[in-house]
C-alpha positions in Angstrom: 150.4 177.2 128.0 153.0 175.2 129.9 153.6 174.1 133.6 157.0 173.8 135.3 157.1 170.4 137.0 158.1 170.5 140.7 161.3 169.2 141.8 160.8 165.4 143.6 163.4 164.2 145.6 164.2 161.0 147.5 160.7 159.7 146.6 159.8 156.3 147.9 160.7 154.1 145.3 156.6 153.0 145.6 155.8 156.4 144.4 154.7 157.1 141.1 154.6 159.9 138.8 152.0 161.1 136.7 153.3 162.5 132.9 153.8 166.5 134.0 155.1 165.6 137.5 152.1 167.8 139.3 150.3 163.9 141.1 151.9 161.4 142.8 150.4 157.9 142.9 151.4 155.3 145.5 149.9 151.9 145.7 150.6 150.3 149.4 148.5 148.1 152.0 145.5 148.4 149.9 145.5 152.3 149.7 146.3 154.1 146.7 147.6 157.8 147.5 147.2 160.8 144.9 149.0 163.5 146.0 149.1 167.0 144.1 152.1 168.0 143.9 153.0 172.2 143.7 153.7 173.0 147.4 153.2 175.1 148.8 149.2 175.9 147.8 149.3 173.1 145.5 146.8 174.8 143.1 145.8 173.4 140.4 146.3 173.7 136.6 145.0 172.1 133.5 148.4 169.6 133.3 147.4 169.4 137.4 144.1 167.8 136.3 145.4 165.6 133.1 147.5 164.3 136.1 144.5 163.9 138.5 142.9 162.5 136.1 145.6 160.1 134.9 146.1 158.8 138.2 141.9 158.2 139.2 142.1 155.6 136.1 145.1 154.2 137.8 143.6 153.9 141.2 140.1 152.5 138.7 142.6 149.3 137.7 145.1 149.0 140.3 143.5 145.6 141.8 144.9 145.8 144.9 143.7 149.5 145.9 140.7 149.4 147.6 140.6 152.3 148.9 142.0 156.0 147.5 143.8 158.4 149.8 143.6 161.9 148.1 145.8 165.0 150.1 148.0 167.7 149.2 151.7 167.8 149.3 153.1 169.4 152.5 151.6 171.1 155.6 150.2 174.2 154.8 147.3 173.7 151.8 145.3 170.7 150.6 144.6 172.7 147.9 144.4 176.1 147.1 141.9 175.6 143.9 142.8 176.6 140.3 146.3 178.2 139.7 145.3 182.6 139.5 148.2 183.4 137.4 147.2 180.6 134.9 143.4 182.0 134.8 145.0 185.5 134.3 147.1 184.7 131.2 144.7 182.1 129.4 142.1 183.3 127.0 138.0 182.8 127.9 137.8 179.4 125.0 140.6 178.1 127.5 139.2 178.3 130.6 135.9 177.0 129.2 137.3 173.9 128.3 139.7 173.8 131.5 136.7 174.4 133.2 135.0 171.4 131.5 137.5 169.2 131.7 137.8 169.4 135.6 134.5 168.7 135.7 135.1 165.3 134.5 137.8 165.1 136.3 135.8 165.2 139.4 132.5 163.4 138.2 135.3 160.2 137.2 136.2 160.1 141.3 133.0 160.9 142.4 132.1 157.9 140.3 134.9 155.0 140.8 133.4 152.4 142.9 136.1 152.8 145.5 135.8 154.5 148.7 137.5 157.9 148.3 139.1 159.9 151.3 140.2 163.7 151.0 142.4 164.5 153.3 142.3 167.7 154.1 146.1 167.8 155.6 145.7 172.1 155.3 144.1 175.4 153.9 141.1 173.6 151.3 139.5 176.8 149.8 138.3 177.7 145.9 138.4 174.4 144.0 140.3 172.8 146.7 137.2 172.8 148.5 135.2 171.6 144.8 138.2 168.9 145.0 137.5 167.8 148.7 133.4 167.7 148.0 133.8 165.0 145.5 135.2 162.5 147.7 132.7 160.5 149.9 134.6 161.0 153.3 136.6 164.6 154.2 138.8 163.9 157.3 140.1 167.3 158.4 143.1 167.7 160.7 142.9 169.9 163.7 146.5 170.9 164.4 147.5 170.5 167.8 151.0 171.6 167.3 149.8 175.2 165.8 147.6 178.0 167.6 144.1 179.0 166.8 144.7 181.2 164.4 147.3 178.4 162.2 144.3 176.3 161.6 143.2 175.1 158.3 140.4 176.5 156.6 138.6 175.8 154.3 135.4 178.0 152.0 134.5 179.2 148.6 135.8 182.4 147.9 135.2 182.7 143.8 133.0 186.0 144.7 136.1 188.1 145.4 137.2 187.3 141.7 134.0 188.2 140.3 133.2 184.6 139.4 131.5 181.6 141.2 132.9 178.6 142.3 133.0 176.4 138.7 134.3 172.8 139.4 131.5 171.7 140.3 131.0 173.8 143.4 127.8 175.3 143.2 126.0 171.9 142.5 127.7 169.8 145.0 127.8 172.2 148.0 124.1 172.7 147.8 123.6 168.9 147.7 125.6 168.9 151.1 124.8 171.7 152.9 121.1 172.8 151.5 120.5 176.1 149.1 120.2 178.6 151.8 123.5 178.2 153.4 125.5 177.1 150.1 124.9 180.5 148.6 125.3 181.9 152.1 129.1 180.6 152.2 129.7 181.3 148.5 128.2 184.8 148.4 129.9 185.8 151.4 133.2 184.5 149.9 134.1 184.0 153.5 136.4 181.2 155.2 135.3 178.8 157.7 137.0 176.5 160.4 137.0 173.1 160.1 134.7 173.0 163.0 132.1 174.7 161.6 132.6 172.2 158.5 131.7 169.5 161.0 128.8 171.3 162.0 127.5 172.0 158.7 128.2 168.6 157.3 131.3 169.4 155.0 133.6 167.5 156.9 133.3 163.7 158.2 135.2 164.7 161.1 138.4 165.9 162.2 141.7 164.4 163.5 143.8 165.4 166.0 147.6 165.8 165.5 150.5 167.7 166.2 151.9 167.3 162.8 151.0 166.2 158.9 152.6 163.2 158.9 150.8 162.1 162.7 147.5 162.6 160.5 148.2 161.1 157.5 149.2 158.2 159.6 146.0 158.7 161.5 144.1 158.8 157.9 145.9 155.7 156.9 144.6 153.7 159.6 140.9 154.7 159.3 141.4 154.0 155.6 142.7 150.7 156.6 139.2 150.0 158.7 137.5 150.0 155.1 140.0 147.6 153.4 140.0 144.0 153.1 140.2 141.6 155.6 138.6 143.9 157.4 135.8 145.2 155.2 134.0 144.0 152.3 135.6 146.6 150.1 133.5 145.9 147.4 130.6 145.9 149.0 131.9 149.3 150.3 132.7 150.5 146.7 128.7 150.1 145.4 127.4 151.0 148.6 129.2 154.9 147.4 128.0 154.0 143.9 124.8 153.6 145.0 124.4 156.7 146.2 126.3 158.7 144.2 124.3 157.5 141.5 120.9 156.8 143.0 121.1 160.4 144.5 121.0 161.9 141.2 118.0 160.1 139.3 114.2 159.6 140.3 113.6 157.2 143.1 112.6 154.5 141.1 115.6 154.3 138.9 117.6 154.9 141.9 116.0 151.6 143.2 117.1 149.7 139.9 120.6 151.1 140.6 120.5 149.3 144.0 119.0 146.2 143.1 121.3 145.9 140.3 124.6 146.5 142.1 122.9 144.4 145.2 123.0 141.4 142.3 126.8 141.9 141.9 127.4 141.3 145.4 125.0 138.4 145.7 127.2 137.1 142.9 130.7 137.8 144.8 133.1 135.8 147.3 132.9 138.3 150.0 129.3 137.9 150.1 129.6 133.9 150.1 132.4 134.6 153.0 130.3 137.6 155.1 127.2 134.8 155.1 128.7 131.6 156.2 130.9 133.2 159.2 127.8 134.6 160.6 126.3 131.2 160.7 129.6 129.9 162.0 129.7 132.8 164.4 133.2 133.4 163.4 134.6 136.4 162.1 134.4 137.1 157.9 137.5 136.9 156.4 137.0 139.2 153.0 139.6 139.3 150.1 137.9 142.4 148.1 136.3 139.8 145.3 
């Protein structure tokens, strides 16, 4: 099978294409931007994820992101999950694979010892939502320039197809939320506001703003906050490896994680810089090293 690339017109010259046109990758202020690209649900397809994928390695080597900005293109959907029509005309082998391959899509972010942001700049439902939960901070935006009933939402509606959520979904929506009210929200096949995603721990919090751009802005400077001279970015980084990792293994292994990434940053400049300001009662001045 084969995907149309989107049109892409008076792109920032800053902005880079992945291979089938379907992620953008922008490196700028120490923030690396992936945006998926197929307004106006942005949903996602296997050349989607080579490109998603494509672009996390980038963001992996790019030495002067420390941070990774993930959104959707436009105003309407961060993502609407996996691409319907595809599913429909692909054979059961295929969507294994496609399936699989997401998977380590995801795991690879979850994974990259930098912090990751989703911004949820829309609708975030089906694997837009398994997308979102892979990140380590979801920032939703709360549309003040729309009515009530134009806010994004966001669930896990894979019931209504007669299948269940399968990019990773089932496993890291329980880990958030707890077993009783995963399979509540996934059985249910309903869609919730982002308010209730606050309340329920989905969401890190939400932004206010009368329009996409105002929030990614707004993103962009809490992103900022976590980037160097401000914050020890590495020390941010394997803090999230920490627990990604540690969360997943027995506690004592989990401990050896810590101790051994803890070694790393004894080992770093940051660390050197971060100890002698506060003897000098000065402010650290940290370069991400």
């Amino acid at each position: 099978m084969t995907a149309s690339a989107p049109a892409h017109q008076n792109k920032p010259a800053g902005v880079q294409r992945m291979p089938h046109g379907l992620v953008e990758y922008e490196s700028k202020g120490g923030i690396a931007t992936l945006t998926m690209t197929d307004p106006p649900a942005n949903t996602y397809t296997h050349e989607m994820m080579v490109d998603l994928d494509l672009a996390i390695l980038k963001a992996r080597f790019d030495d002067e992101a420390h941070v990774i900005v993930l959104r959707g293109a436009g105003d309407k959907f961060f993502s609407a999950g996996a691409n319907i029509k595809m599913l429909a005309s692909v054979t059961p082998r295929f969507k294994y694979f496609f399936c699989l391959h997401a998977n380590e899509t995801l795991n690879r972010l979850e994974q990259t010892p930098k912090l990751v942001i989703a911004a949820l700049n829309g609708h975030t439902v089906g694997g837009g939502l398994e997308i979102a939960m892979a990140a380590d901070l979801r920032i939703g935006w709360k549309n003040t320039g729309a009515g009530k009933e134009k806010q994004p939402m966001l669930g896990l509606p894979e019931v209504n197809l007669g299948v269940l959520p399968g990019t990773g979904g089932t496993q890291r929506l329980v880990r958030i939320v707890g077993k009783s009210r995963a399979i509540d929200m996934m059985t249910s096949g309903l869609n919730y506001t982002f308010a209730q995603g606050i309340e329920w721990g989905i969401l890190t919090q939400t932004v206010e703003a009368p329009s996409a751009e105002e929030f990614m802005a707004k993103v962009y400077a809490l992103a900022a906050e976590y980037c160097p001279p401000n914050k020890a970015s590495k020390a941010v980084g394997l803090i999230k490896r920490s627990c990604q990792s540690g969360a997943e293994v027995p506690f004592e292994s989990a401990l050896a994680i810590e101790r051994e990434l803890q070694q790393q940053l004894f080992q770093s400049e940051d660390a050197k810089e971060g100890l002698t300001a506060y003897n000098a009662k000065r402010k650290p001045q940290f370069k991400g090293k």
